[in-house]
N, C-alpha and C positions, 0 to 999 in steps of 0.2 A: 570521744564518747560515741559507744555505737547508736546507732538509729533506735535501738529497742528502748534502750535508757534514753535517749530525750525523747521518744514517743509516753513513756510512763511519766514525766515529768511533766510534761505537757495534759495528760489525761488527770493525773493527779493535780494541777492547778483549777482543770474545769471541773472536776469533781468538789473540790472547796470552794469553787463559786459558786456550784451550783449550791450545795449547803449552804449555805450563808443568803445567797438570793430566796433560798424558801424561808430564812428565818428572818430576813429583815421585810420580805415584801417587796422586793425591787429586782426589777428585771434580770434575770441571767446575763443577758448582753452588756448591759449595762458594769454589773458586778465581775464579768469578764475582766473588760475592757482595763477596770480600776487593780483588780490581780494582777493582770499582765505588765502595769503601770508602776505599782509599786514593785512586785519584784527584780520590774530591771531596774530599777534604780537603789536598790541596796547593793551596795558595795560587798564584791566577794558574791551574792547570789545571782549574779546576771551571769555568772560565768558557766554555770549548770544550767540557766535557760536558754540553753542554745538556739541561735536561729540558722537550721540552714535549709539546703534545697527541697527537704525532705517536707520541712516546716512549713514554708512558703506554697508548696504545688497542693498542701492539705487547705490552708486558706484559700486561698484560687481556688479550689474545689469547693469550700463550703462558702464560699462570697458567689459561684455560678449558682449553686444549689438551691441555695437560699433565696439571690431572684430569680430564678425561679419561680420556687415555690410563694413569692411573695406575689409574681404576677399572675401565678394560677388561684391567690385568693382573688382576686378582684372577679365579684359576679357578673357574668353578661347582662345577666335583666337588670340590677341595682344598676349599672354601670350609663345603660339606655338610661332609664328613671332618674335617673341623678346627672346627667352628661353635661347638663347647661352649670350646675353647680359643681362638678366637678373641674371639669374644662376651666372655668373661668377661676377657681381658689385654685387650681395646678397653676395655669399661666403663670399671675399674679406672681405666684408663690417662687418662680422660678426668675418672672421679668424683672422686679424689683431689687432684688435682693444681686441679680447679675450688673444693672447697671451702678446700683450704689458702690460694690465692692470694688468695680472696675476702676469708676472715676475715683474712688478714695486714693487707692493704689495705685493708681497714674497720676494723680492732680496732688496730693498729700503726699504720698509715702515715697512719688518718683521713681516706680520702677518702669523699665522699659514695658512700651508699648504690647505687646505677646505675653510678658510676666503679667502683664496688667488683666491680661485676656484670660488668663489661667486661674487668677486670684479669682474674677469674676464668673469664672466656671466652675469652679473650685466650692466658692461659696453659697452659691447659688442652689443649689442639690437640696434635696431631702431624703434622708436615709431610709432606701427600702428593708434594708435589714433590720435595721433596730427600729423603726414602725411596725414591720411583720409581726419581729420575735414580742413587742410589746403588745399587737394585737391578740395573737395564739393564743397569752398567757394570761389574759384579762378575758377572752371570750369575746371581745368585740367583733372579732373579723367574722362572728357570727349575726351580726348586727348592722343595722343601714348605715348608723355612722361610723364603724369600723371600715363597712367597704365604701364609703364615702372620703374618707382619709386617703383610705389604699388606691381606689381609683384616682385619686387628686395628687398623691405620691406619684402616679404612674405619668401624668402631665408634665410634671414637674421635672421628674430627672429626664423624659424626652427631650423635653426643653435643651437639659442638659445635653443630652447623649448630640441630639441636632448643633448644637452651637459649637460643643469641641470638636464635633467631624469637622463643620462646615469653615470654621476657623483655622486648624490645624488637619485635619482629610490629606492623605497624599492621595493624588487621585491617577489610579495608574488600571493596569487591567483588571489585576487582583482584586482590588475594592470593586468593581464591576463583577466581577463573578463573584466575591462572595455575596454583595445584596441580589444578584439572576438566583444563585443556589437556596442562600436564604428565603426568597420568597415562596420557589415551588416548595422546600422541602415544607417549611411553616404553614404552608396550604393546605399541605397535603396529611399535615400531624394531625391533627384528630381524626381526620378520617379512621388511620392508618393505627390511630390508638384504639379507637371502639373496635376495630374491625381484629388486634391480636386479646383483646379484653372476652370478646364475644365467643371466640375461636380457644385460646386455651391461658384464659386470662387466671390469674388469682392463685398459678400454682405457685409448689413449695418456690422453685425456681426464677418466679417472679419475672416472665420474660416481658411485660407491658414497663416492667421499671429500666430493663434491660435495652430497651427501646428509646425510652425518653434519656436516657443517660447517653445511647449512643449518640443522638439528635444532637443534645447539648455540647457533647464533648466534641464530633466531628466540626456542629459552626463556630464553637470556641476556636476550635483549630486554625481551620479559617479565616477568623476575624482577628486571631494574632498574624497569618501569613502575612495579611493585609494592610496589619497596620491597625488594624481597631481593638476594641477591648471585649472579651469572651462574655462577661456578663451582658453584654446588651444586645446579643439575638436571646440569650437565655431569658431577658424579661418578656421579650415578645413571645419566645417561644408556651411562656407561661401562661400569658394572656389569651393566647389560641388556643390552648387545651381546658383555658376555663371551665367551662361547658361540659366538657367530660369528667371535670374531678369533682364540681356539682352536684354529679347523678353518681360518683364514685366515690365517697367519703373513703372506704378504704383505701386505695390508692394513691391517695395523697397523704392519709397518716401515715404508712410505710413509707413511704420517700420522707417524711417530715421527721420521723424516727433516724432515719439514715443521717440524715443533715444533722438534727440537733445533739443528738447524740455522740456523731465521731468528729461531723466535718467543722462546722461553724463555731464551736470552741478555738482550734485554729488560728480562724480566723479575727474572732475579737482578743484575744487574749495578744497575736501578732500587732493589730491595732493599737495595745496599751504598752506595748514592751515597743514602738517606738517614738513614746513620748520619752524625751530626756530632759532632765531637770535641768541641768547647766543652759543647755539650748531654750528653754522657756526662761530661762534668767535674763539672758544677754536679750532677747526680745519681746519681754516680757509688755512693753508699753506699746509697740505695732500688733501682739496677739491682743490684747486687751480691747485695741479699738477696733478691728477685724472682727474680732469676736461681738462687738455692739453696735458694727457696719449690719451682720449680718440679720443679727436680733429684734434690731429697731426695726429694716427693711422687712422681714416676715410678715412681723407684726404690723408694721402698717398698710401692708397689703393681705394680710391674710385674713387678720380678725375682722375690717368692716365687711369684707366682701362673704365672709363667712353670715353674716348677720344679714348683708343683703338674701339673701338664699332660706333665712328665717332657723337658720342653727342657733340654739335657746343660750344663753349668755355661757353657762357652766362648761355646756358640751364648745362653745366658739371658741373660749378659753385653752380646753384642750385640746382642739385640731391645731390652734393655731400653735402652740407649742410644741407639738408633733411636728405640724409643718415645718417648725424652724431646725429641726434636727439635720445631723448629717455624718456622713462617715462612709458608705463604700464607695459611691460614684465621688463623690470630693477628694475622697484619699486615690482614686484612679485618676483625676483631672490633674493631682499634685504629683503625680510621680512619673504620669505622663510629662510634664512639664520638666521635671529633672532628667528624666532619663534623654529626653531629647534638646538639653540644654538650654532650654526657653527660660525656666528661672532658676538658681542657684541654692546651695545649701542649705543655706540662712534661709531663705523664705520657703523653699521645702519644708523645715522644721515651723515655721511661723505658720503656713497655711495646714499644717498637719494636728498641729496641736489647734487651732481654730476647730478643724472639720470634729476631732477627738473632742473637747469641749463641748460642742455643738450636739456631740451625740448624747451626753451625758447629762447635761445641767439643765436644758429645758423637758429633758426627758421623767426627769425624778423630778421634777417641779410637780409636770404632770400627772403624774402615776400616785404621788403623795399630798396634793392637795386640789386638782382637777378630776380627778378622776372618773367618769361616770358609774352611776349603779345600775347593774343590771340583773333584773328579776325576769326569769325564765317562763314559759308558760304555765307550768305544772304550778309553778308557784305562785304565780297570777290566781289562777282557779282556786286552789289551799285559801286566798288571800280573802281574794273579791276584790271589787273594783274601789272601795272606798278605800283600801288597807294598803291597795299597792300604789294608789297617786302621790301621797305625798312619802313614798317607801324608794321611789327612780325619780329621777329627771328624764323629760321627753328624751325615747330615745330614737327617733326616727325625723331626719332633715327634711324639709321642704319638699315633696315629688315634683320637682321641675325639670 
């Protein structure tokens, strides 16, 4: 099959998820992930869902894109404002849940020592992709506790990004010059963004988008030469242009149109078409407790310390279940792991269907019975102040 026909195959599945995500109410990403899951598993239709190279370099593309643009929601000021609460529900949210999985998976489940390491990185994550996409689409990420999530996401898979360098890191010249390159170029991005913005910014040609694509795509390049993975200068890269997509709302719905529309389908829809039924069979009782290693550990690190911080019960509810999600940095730590033969098949498929799970079930828990209300200004004022208290739940955390 030529490239054009599985590019329309592929377009034609995110076009009925997206249908279906505005009819049922639940996340695109989500509704993806579940397309992509069932279709490969119908006998005789997997064979038209092809996956090849073509398929793969679009995901890779809209999994850098997306963090991206996930680290360019997190606001500077909120990010100060909130840093003691953020910092410490990211940690948490990363420390717990690495050491539970590690020792279950070494102490219980016996695998080697480095398999063990991977389960524990693996699990550990929280998805900045399918937090983003659920932020976008709820309007939170225009809200203190949306960028209080996302800045606490951004802790979180650090943690991660930190622990699988520093555990598995080949450390040779390359990884030295890509983080020298990395840091002048990242330094030097916003500058370097206002200054084509100001100069001949916002034409048909779009050369400020043409910029941050070059950025991402040469330290991707790089961080594969190297041995590391493209998505994680793309999260920093996103977090230093903050500040300029703040003052530039255009700019970032154009790039957010680009993503959501060609790239990131892709990407989740690749996600769901490789869960396979058979392989969820045969380790159906190692995913299960993996899957409530990961759950319990969020949660008991995420919800009290959420509460310490004065996050009101409803909203503590749904960060913490946010926080327990996962899927791009977990499915990078698991395949990392296979491709460099740290763990095998079988626990590839066990920790993939974990991270897949994870993205989905504490996700639609959230979105369909946590969910917070959000009343706008204009509608505040329509309101008055007696009609909109008990109309939202607090929406703004602790200023700490």
């Amino acid at each position: 099959m030529n490239d054009y026909f599985v590019a329309a195959i592929w377009i034609a599945m995110a076009l009925a998820a997206s249908l279906i995500s505005i009819r049922i109410g639940v996340s695109v990403a989500l509704v993806e992930i579940l397309v992509g899951a069932l279709l490969g598993n119908i006998p005789g239709v997997r064979t038209y869902v092809e996956q090849t190279s073509f398929t793969a370099f679009l995901a890779t593309l809209g999994s850098v894109l997306l963090t991206f643009l996930a680290g360019a929601e997190i606001d500077p000021v909120s990010l100060r404002r909130h840093w003691r609460a953020s910092l410490s529900i990211g940690m948490i949210s990363f420390a717990l849940p690495f050491a539970g999985a590690f020792g279950f998976s070494l102490l219980i489940l016996h695998w080697q020592l480095h398999a063990a390491e991977i389960c524990g990185v693996a699990l550990s994550t929280t998805s900045v992709a399918v937090v983003y996409a659920v932020m976008i689409e709820t309007g939170l990420s225009q809200q203190d506790l949306g960028k209080l999530i996302l800045a606490a996401c951004f802790v979180t898979d650090l943690g991660t990004v930190l622990a699988l360098g520093g555990l598995f890191a080949s450390y040779g010249a390359l990884l030295v010059v890509f983080i020298a390159v990395s840091a002048v170029v990242l330094a030097l991005l916003p500058r370097m963004t206002r200054l084509l913005i100001d100069r001949v910014g916002h034409r048909v040609s779009e050369p400020e988008i043409k910029l941050l694509l070059l950025v991402l795509f040469g330290l991707g390049g790089l961080a594969s030469a190297a041995g590391s993975e493209a998505v994680l200068p793309a999260y920093v890269a996103g977090l230093v242009v903050a500040g300029v997509f703040l003052n530039d709302r255009m700019l970032i719905d154009r790039m957010r149109a680009i993503a959501f529309a060609l790239l990131t389908p892709f990407f989740f829809l690749r996600a769901g078409l490789l869960i396979s039924v058979s392989a969820i069979g045969a380790g159906a009782g190692a995913i299960a407790v993996l899957f409530a290693v990961k759950m319990v550990t969020k949660v008991v690190g995420v919800w009290p310390m959420a509460a310490a911080f004065g996050v009101e019960r409803g909203e503590r509810t749904y960060t913490t279940l946010l926080m327990a999600t996962g899927l791009t940095f977990g499915s990078i730590a698991a395949l990392f792991g296979l491709n460099h033969h740290v763990i095998n098949a079988a626990q590839y498929t066990e920790l993939v269907t974990v991270v897949v799970l994870s993205a989905f079930v504490p996700t639609l828990i959230a979105q369909q019975l946590f969910q917070p209300g959000i009343v706008d200004e204009d509608e505040e004022d329509a309101l008055g102040a007696e009609d909109v208290a008990p109309a939202r739940r607090r929406r703004h955390p602790a200023q700490v």
